[in-house]
C-alpha positions, 0 to 999 in steps of 0.5 A, a space after each residue: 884219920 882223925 887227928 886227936 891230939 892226945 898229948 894236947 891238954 884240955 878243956 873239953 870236960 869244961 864244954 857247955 854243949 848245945 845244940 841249935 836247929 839250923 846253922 850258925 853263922 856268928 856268935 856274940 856275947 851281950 853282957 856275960 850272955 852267949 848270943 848265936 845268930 842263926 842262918 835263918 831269921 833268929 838270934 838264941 840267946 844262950 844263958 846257963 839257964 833258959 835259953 831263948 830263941 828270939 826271931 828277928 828277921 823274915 829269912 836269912 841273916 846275911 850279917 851280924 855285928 856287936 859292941 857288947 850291948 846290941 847286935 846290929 843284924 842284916 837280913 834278906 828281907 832287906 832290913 836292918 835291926 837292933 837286938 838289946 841284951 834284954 832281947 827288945 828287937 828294932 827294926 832301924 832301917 829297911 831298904 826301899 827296893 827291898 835289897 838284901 842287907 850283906 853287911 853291916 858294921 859298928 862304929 864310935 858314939 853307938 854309929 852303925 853302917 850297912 849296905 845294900 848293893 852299891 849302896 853304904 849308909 852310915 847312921 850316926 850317933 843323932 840318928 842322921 843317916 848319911 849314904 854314898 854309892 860305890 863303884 860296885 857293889 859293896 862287899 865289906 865294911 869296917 869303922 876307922 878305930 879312930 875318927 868317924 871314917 868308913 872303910 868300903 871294900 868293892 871291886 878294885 879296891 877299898 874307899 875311906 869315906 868320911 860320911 860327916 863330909 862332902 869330900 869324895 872318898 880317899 881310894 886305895 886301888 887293887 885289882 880284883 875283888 875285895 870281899 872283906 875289909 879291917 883296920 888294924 887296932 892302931 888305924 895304920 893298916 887296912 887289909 882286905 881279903 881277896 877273891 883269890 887266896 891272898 889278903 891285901 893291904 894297905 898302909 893308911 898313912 901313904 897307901 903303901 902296898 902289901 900282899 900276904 898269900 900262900 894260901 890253900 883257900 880263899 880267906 874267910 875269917 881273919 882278926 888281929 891280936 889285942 895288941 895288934 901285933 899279929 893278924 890272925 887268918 884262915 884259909 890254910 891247914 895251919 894257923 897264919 899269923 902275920 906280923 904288923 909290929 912295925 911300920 912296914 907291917 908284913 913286908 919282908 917278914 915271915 908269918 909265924 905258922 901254928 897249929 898244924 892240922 889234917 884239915 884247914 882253918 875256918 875261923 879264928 877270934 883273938 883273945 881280947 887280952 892275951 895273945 891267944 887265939 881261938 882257931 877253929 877248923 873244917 872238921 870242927 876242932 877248936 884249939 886255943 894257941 898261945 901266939 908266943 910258943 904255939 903251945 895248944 890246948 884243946 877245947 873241941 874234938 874234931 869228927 863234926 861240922 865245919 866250925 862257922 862261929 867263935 867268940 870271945 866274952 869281952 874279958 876273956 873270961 868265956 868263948 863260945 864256938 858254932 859250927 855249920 851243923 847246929 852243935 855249939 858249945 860255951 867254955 868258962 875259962 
């Protein structure tokens, strides 16, 4: 049965649908431009006219990352390159051993970090590069949004590594693997999302512990309100949302539930200035939901491909949507 939402209002008739050849793995938007990185070796910029298709890695992208002016991509050819909103592409890294590039984040003064294996790099804002091996292999990385710090999730835990430093890395220890990793908009927080279906965190300030679970499938996508005030997460057939407006985070609090659907949550984006979500699902429904009232609306209609990809315009004024068939879509709001 398909679920229609009948009585949901709509922006389905405001949908500028496109369709790409290959699966979408992530979209960006550079200046007022919709960017959709594709699994196999290529971005498409996807203006309301002239859509272009730029190729930038030999095979798979493996990771992408943005700050609203460049794309910072990791392929499995084992380099890392810089996409401009002009579309110049450069290459600014490639791993000697010809190691796959699993993640790659943004930081303050134009920093990007990477990975490779055990190894995390850090090239500041100078150009100077800066590497530290982890424990295991690297499976997530995050930039403090204060201070020049690197949050490195790998197995058992996450270190906090200060790359301008000789200091040994702070630990926060958990068992088991950490496959992804984010600070909250304040810095206070860490959360990592687990092997298993659950999300651990942490408090930055004493590393106290914190574990949010219930899920029905491991989480995969997860971000924070623009306030900080909810942590949005996959992984269930309803929106979670997790409180963090005080100091205690989550612990002995109850996460607002939203958003019920016949199939579960695949991705979510926050809206960058209202507490809104974009929730996307596996049989390709988008919803937009107010984090205040759970009210909806529709921007998607289920019956397609798992929704892989969603993204806001850094105003709110757009969202972009990408699923694991190739179908895409941009909505002015």
């Amino acid at each position: 049965m398909t679920d229609t939402r009948p009585d949901t209002p709509s922006l389905t008739d405001k949908v500028r649908p496109l369709k790409v050849d290959g699966t979408i793995v992530g979209v960006h938007f550079l200046k007022d431009t919709p960017v959709f990185v594709l699994g196999e070796s290529a971005l498409l910029f996807a203006p309301s006219d002239n859509e272009k298709r730029i190729a930038i890695h030999a095979g798979a992208i493996l990771a992408s990352a943005s700050d609203g002016s460049r794309i910072v991509t990791g392929g499995d050819d084992g380099k890392v390159v810089v996409t401009s909103a002009g579309g110049a592409t450069t290459v600014v890294a490639t791993d000697s051993k010809k190691r796959w590039i699993d993640h790659v984040a943004l930081g303050p003064d134009g920093a990007l970090a990477f990975s490779a294996g055990k190894t995390a790099t850090v090239i500041n804002s100078k150009g100077e590069t800066r590497t530290w091996a982890a424990p295991s292999t690297v499976a997530g990385l995050a930039f403090a949004p204060k201070g020049f710090r690197l949050a490195v999730a790998h197995y058992n835990g996450v270190s906090l590594w200060f790359p301008n430093s000789q200091a040994a890395p702070e630990k926060l220890e958990w068992k088991g693997s950490h496959l992804a990793v984010a600070f909250s908009p304040d810095g206070k927080f860490i959360v990592t999302a687990m092997q298993e279906p659950t999300l651990h965190g942490w408090r930055t300030s004493d590393g106290k512990h914190m574990r949010m679970s219930g899920y029905s499938a491991r989480v995969r996508s997860y971000h924070w309100t623009y306030d900080g005030a909810f942590l949005a997460t996959s992984g269930f057939e309803q929106l979670i949302l997790w409180p963090f407006d005080g100091k205690d985070g989550p612990m002995g609090k109850q996460p607002r539930i939203l958003a019920p659907a016949q199939t579960r949550v695949a991705m979510v984006a926050c809206h960058p200035a209202a507490p809104v979500v974009a929730t996307g699902y596996a049989d390709g429904l988008v919803l937009l939901v107010r984090v205040d009232d759970g009210a909806e609306i529709l921007a998607r209609r289920p019956g397609g491909a798992p929704v892989t990809a969603l993204g806001w315009h850094p105003k709110g004024s757009q969202l972009a949507f990408g699923a694991e068939d190739g179908e895409a879509g941009t909505i002015a709001l």
